[in-house]
N, C-alpha and C positions, 0 to 999 in steps of 0.2 A: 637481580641475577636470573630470576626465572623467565621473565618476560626476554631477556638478552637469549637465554638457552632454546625459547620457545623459535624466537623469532630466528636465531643460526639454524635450526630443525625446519621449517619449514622453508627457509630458501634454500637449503639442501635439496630437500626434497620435491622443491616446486620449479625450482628456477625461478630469478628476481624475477621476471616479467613475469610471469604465470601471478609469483606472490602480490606484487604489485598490482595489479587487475581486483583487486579485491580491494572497498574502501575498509574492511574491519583490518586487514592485514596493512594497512596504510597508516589507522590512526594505534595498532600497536605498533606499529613500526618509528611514530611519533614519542609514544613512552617510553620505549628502547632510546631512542636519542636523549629526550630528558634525563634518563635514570643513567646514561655517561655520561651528560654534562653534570651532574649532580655530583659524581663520585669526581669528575674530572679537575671541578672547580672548588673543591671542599677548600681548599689552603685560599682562597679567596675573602674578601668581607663576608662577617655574618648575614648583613643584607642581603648582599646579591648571590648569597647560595639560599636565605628565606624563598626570594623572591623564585629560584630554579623550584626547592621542592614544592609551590602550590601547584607546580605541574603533577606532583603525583594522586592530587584531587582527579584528576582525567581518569586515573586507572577502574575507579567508582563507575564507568559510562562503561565497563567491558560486563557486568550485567547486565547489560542491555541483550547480548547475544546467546547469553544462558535462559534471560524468562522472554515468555512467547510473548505475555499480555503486555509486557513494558515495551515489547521491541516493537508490536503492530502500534502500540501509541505514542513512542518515538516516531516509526516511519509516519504515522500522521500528520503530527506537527509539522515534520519538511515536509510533506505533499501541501499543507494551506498553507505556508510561507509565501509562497506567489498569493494565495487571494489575499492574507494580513500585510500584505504593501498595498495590495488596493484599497481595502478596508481603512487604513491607516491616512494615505493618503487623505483621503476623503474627511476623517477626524479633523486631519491638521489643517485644511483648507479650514474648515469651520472654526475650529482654535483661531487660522488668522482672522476669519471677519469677525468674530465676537469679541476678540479683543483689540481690534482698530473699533470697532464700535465702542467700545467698553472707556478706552482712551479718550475719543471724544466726547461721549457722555459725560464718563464720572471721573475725569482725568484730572480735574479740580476740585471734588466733591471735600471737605473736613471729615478727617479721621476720627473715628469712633472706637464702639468698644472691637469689633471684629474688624472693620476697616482700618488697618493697622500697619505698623512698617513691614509688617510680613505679610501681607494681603491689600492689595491697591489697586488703582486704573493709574497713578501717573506717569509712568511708563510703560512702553511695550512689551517688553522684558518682562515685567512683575505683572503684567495685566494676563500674560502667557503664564505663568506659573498662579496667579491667581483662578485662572478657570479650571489650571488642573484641579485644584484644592477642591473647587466647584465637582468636579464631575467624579470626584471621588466622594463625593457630599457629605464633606465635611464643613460644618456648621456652614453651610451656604446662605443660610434662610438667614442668620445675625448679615452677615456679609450684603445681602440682598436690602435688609432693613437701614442697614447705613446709610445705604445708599439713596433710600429717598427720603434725606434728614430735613428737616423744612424750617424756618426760623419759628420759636428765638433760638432752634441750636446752632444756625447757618446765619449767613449775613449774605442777605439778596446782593447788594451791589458790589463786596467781594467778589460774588459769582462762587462762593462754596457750596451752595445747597445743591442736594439729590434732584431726583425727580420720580415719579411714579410709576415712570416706563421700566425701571428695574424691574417690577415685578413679572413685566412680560421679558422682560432678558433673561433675566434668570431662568422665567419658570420654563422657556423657551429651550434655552442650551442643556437644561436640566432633562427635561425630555426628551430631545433632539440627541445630545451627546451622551448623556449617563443611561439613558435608557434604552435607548434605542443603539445607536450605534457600537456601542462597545461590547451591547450583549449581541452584536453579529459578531464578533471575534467566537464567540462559544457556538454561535450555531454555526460558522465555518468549520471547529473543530468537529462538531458534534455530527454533520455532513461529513464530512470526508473520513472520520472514523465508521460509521454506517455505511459506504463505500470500500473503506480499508476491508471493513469485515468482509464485503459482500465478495471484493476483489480474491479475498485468502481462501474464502470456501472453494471457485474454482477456477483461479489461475496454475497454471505448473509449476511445479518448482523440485527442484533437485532432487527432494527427498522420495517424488513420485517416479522421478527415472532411476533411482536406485530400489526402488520398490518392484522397477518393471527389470529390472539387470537382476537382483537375486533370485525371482519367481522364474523367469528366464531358464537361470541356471539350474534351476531344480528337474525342469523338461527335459535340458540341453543335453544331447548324447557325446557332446568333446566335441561334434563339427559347428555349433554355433546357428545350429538351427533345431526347430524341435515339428514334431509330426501335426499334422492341418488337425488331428482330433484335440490333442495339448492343446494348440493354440488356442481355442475355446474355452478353456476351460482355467488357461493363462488370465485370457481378459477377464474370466468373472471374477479372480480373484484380484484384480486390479482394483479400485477403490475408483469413483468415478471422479475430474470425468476424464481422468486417462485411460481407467479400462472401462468393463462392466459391472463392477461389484456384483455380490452374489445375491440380490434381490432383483434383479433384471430380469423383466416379462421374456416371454419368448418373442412377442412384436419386437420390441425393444431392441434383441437379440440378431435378428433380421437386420431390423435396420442396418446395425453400429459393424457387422461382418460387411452389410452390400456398402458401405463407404469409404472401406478399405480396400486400397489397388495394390495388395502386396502379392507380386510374384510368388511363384513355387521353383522350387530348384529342378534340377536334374530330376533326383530321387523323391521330387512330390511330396518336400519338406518346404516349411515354413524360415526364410532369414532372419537373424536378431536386427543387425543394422536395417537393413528396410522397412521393416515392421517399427522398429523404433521410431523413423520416420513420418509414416503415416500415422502412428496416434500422437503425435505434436503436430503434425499439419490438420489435423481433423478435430485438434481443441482447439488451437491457434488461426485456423482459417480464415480468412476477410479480403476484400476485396482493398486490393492496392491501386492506389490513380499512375494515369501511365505518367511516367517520367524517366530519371535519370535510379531515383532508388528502387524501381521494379528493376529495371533493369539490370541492374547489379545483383539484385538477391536472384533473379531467374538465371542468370551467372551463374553465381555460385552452386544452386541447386541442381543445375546441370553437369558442373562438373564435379559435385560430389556423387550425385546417383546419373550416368550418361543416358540410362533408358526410364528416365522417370517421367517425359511424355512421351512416351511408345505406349502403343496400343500390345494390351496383356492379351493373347489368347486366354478362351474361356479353360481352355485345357489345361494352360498355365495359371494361372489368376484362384489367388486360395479360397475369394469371398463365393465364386464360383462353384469351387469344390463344393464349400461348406452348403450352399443352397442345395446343389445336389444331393448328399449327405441327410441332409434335414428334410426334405422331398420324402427318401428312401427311409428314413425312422416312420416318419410320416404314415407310410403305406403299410410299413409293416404293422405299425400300432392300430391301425386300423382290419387289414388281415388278421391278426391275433384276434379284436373285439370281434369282428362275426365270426371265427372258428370256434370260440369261447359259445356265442349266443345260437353257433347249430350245435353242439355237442349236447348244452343247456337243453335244449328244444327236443333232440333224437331222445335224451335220459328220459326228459319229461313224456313223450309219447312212449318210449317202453314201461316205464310207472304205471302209463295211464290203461296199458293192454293185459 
């Protein structure tokens, strides 16, 4: 019932499409359906309402959205799913020729003590589940011995006996498939997790545009923009690399102000939505190939902001201000140190008379 209350509150509040856009608000919206059919088919067989509630094992995966560490190692898994079909692929190509090899080898060879009805070459089938046995190396090495059994345990003109090339088969797929290949599934993981991470330190993500909307508001006078000195001092308390954080050189400072093209208004303030703007296009920027998807985003960016390629007057253009600004600290800081070092100098020569 909570999961049913959760989910009527949030299409209220969202609208289905809004809700729907969202894969967490999709696979609860999966639970919600299990947990009616559950109440709905209780007067049904025992079975097939067993069978409804192991759907409420799923609810178990909505941790996933409460802890950080389990969610980036979830998202990892689905990122290598595309390489573990390639990686896999490639296993199973070798499963097939070692066990068409294996068949015609030892497809005849006399069962022994690990050469058994549940481990063989005489067929293809069991000669496939025999290498898994193998590459999970379990008692392989009995299995590999059977196989090159030699008379009096074998009868030469039956054609039961082994042969000696087992030990390069084995010892072959054993290194080939158990050692090598299977432990690329871990270095796939272990890559794309070292990426995942790399990816979270500074890609955007919502929580830093709500970080830039509450700071925002603390400057904001009620018109939705705030004064070219705020703005400064907005970004250093941004956290990088949306703002400047508060460890930012003055070079630094320079720079991340001259790469912003945000207009000034009327009254020689600073906008929320513009400025929003340019610091997601100044983390997210890259160069797009010309085609049919340039095209549409430069679409759309034009007609959400219509002068967003127009040329800013210096007059208008806040990065502008600010140079000037920091120019004028500049001079002064300097005027003060030599008014400071003649005053120092006048004291000192009257001392000295």
């Amino acid at each position: 019932s909570i999961f049913i209350f959760e989910a009527v509150v949030k299409i209220s509040a969202l609208g289905f499409k809004e809700y729907w856009s969202s894969a967490w608000n999709r696979f609860d919206f999966f639970i919600v359906i299990g947990s009616i059919m559950d109440m709905s088919f209780s007067f049904l067989s025992a079975s097939f309402v067993r069978i409804i509630r192991l759907f409420r094992i799923s609810r178990m995966f909505r941790l996933i959205k409460s802890l950080k560490g389990l969610k980036s190692l979830f998202e990892t898994l689905l990122v290598s799913l595309p390489a573990f079909w390639n990686v896999g692929a490639l296993v199973l190509l070798l499963f097939f020729i070692y066990s068409y090899i294996g068949v015609l080898t030892f497809g005849s060879v006399i069962r022994g003590n690990s050469l058994n009805e549940h481990a063989n070459f005489e067929s293809f089938q069991m000669a496939m589940l025999t290498l898994f046995r193998v590459a999970t190396n379990d008692e392989w090495v009995g299995v590999m011995a059977d196989c090159t059994v030699q008379p009096p345990e074998c009868n030469m003109k039956e054609g039961n006996c082994g042969s000696y090339a087992s030990y390069l088969y084995f010892i072959t797929f054993v290194i080939i498939v158990s050692m090598i290949m299977l432990n690329l599934f871990t270095a796939v993981i272990i890559e794309n997790f070292e990426n995942q991470q790399d990816h979270e330190e500074w890609k955007l993500s919502p929580s830093m545009l709500e970080d830039y909307t509450d700071i925002f508001g603390e400057f904001d006078d009620g018109s939705g923009t705030v004064s070219a000195l705020d703005m400064e001092k907005l970004l250093k308390r941004i956290s990088p690399p949306l703002g400047l954080g508060g460890k930012a050189t003055r070079v630094l400072t320079v720079h991340f102000i001259k790469s912003l093209n945000v207009p000034l208004t009327k009254e020689g303030r600073v906008p929320f939505r513009r400025t929003a703007f340019e610091l997601v296009r100044r983390v997210s920027e890259c160069d797009i190939p010309p085609g049919e998807m340039r095209d549409r985003i430069g679409y759309a960016i034009r007609k959400a902001f219509p002068d967003i390629w127009e040329e800013i007057p210096d007059e208008l253009s806040w990065s502008a201000l600010m140079c000037v600004i920091r120019v004028q600290r500049h001079w002064r800081h300097i005027t003060a140190n030599r008014a400071a070092v003649a005053a120092f100098a006048a004291a000192a020569a009257a001392v000295a008379v």
